[in-house]
C-alpha positions in Angstrom: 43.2 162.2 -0.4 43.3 161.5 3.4 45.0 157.9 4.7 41.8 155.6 5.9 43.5 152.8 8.4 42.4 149.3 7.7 39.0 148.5 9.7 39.2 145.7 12.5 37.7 143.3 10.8 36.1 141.0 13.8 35.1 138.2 11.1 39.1 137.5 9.5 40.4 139.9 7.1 40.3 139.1 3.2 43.1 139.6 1.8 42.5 142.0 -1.3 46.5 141.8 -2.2 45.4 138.4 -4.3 44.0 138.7 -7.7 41.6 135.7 -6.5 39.6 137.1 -4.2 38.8 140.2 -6.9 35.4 139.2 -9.3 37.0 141.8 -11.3 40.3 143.9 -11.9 41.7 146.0 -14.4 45.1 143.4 -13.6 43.3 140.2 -14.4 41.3 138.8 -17.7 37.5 138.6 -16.4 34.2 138.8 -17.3 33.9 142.3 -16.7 35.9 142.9 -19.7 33.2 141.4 -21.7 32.2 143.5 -24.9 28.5 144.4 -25.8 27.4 145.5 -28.5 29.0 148.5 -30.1 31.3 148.7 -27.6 34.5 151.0 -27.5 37.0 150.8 -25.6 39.4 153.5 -24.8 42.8 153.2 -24.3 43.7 154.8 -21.3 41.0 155.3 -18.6 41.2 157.7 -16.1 38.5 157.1 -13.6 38.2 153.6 -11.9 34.5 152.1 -10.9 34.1 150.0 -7.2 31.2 147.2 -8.4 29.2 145.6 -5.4 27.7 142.7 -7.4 24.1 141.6 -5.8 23.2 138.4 -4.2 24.4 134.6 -6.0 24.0 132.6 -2.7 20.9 131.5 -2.9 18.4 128.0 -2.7 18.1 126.3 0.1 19.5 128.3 3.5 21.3 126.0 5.7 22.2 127.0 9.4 25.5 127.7 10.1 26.1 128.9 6.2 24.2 132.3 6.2 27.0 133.5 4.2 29.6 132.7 0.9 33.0 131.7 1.3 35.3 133.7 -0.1 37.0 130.1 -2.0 33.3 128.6 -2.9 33.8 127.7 -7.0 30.4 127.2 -7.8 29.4 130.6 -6.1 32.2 132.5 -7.5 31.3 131.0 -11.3 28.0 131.9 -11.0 29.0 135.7 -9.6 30.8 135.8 -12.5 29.1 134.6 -15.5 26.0 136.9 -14.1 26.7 139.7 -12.3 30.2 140.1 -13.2 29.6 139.1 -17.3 26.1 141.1 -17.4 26.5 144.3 -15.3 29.5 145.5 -14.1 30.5 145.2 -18.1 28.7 148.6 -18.6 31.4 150.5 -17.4 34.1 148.6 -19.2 34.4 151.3 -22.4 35.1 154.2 -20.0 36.7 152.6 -16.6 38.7 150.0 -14.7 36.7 147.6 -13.3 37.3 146.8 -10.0 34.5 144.0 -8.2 35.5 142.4 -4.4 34.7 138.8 -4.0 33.3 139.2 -0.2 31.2 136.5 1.7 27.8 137.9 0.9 24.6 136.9 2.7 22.1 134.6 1.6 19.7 135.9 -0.3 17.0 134.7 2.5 18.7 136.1 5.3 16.2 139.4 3.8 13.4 138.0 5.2 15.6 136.8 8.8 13.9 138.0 12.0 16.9 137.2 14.7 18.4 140.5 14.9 21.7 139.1 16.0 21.7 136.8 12.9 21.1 139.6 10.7 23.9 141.7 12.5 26.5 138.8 12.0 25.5 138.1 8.3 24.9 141.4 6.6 28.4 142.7 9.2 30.1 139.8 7.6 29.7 141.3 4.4 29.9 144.7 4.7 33.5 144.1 6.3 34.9 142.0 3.8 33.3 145.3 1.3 34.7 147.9 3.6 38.1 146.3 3.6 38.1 145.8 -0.4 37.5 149.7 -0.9 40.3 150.5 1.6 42.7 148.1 0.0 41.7 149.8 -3.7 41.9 153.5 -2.3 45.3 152.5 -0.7 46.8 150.7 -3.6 44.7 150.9 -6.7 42.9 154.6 -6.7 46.5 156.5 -7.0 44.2 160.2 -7.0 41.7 158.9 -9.8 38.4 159.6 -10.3 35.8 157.1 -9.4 32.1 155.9 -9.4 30.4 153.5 -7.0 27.7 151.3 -9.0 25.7 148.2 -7.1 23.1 146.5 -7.5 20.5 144.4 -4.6 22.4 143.3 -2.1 25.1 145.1 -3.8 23.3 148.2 -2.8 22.4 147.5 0.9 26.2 147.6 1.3 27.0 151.1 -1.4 24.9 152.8 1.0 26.5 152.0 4.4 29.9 152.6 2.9 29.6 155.4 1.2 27.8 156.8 4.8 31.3 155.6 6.5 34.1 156.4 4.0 32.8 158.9 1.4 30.1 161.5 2.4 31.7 164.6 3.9 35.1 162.8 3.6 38.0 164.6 1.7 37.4 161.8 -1.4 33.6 163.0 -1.4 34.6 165.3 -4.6 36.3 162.1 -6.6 33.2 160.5 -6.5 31.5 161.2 -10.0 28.6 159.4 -9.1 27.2 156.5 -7.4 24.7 154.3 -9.2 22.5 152.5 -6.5 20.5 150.1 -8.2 18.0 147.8 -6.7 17.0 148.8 -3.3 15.1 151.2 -1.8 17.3 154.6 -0.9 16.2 157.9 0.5 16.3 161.3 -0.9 18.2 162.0 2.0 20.2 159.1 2.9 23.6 161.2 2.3 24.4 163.8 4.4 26.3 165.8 2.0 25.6 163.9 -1.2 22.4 164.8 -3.1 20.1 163.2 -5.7 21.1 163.5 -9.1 18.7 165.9 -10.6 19.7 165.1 -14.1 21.5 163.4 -17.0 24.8 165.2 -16.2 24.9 166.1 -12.7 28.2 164.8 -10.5 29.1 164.2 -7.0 25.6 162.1 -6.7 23.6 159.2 -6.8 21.0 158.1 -9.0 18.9 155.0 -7.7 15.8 152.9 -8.8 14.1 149.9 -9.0 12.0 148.4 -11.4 8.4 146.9 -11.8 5.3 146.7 -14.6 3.5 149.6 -14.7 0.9 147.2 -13.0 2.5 146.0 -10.3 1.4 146.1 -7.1 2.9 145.2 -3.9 4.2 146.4 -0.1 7.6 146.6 -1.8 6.6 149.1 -4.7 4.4 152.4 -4.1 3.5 155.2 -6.2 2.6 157.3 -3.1 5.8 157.1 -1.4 7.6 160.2 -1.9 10.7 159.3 0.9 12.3 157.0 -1.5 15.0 158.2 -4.4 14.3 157.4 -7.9 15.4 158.9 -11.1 13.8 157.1 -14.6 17.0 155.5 -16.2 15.9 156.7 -19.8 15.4 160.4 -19.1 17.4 160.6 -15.7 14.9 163.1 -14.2 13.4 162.5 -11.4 10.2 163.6 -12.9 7.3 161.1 -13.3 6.6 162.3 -17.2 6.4 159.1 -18.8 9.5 158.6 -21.2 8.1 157.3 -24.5 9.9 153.9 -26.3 11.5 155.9 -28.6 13.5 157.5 -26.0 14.7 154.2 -24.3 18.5 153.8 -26.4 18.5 149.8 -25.9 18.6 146.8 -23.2 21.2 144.2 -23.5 19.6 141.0 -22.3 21.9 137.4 -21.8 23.1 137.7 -25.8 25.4 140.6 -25.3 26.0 141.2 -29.0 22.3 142.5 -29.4 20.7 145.3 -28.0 16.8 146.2 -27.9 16.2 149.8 -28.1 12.8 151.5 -27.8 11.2 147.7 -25.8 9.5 149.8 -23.1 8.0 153.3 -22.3 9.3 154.2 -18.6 8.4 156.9 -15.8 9.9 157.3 -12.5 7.4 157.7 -9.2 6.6 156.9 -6.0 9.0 154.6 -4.7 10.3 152.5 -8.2 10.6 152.8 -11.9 7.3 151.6 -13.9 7.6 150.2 -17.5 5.3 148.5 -19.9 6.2 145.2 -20.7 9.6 144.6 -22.3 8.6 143.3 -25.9 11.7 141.3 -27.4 12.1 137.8 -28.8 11.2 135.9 -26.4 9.0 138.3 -23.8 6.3 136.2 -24.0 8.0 134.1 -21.4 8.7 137.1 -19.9 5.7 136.7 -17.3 7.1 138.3 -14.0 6.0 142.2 -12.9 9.0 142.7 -10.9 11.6 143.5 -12.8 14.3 143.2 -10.0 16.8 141.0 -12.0 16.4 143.1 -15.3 17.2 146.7 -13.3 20.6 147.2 -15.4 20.2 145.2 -18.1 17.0 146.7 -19.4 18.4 150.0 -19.4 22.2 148.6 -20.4 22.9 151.0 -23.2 21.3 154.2 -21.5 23.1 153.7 -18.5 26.4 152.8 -20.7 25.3 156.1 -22.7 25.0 158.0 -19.5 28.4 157.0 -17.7 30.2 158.5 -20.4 28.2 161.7 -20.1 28.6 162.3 -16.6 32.6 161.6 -17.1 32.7 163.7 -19.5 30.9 166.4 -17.7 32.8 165.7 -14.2 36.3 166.2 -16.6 35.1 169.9 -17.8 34.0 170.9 -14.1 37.7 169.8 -12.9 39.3 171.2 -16.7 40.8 167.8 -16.7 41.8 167.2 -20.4 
């Protein structure tokens, strides 16, 4: 694996030497370490996952606070006891969990039109990310195996660094997979690092995002064929439609319950379209963008999957 230097971070380093400013780590009791349903957790884990958790800043946007600090409680509770507690568990059965705290934008800093604004608050970010994944190859990786998983904003920051310190680098081939969940990415936004054309492929990305099957909107398009998506249930990137009976379970905010069969899904266009969800409770369930539900609906097919694609990347290396 080569050496990466630290990055000049112009906006104060993090340091990622202190448990605190890690969401999660394999060193450290945390949410991530939360069991679902049927969960089993191995004893020794040979392949580590770096977890961008998506966007908790949100309300009102004050000036001069475009961004999380690094020490705000109520921030860093919430990151955890959603994010943290309700995604990046997935991968707990099969890796260490590693999830930077990093001063994330505000959620409305999306819609921002200032160009230097933007610059600062998404740069803010991605820095304190960038630095957390140097740190972790430096001092956690030790040669392992590893996926990249993200979701939202998560994601808007997965795709810039795997651009900077992953595609066509030497650790390219330790990447297992990336799972890019939440924003738009292109077929072709790697260089060197394709599309996942199916349920075992490795050294790729799957991505999607999801929305009723009548939802319609700027930010969701059946036509577009630029974007990358790949149905969660199936992982084709076909647009057959995968029938409820193929959908192995979402995990909604009781973890020790999971829903199989709740939705038929297909992937086109630019998203993942599903009927509506039908579990206790859906008839509150009113929204047609399914943004906040991308992992969770799909929590035991993409926990299902993980270990498939381990499993497959181990007999491709022969590592026993």
């Amino acid at each position: 694996m080569q050496s990466i230097t630290k990055s000049e971070n112009q906006w104060m380093n993090i340091d990622y030497g202190y448990m605190v400013n890690w969401a999660a780590h394999p060193k450290k009791k945390d949410e991530s370490d939360t069991l679902a349903v049927g969960a089993k957790i191995k004893s020794s884990k040979n392949v580590d996952v770096f977890f961008i958790h998506p966007t908790t800043l949100t309300g009102k946007l004050i000036a001069g606070h475009e961004n999380a600090k690094i020490t705000d409680v109520i921030i860093n509770k919430k990151t955890d006891e959603s994010p943290i507690r309700f995604q990046a568990s997935v991968f707990n059965e099969e890796c260490n969990v590693y999830a930077p705290r990093y001063r994330q934008a505000h959620l409305k800093m999306y819609d921002e039109k200032d160009s230097t604004k933007l610059y600062e608050s998404f740069g803010k970010a991605y820095a304190d990310i960038r630095d957390a994944f140097i740190y972790y190859l430096a001092n956690n990786n030790q040669g392992k195996p590893f996926i990249i998983a993200s979701h939202s904003q998560g994601t808007t920051h997965a795709k810039r660094l795997i651009k900077e310190l992953v595609d066509n680098k030497p650790i390219q081939e330790k990447m297992i997979i990336a799972y890019l969940v939440g924003m738009p990415v292109l077929k072709r936004e790697f260089e060197n690092i394709p599309l996942c054309m199916d349920s075992i492929q490795t050294n790729c990305f799957v991505s999607w995002r999801t929305f009723h099957k009548n939802y319609h909107d700027d930010w969701a398009n059946r036509l577009d064929t630029n974007i990358a998506v790949v149905n969660p249930v199936t992982w084709l990137t076909t647009s057959e439609i995968a029938e409820k009976e193929k959908h192995k379970g979402a995990v909604l905010y009781n973890l020790q319950k999971s829903f199989p069969g709740i939705q038929e899904t297909q992937a086109e266009g630019s998203g993942v379209w599903i009927s509506r969800p039908r579990f206790p409770g859906s008839i509150l369930y009113n929204t047609k963008n399914y943004h906040v539900g991308d992992i969770n609906l799909f929590y035991i097919d993409i926990r299902e999957n993980i270990k498939t694609r381990i499993s497959q990347y181990e007999l491709n290396h022969e590592i026993e």
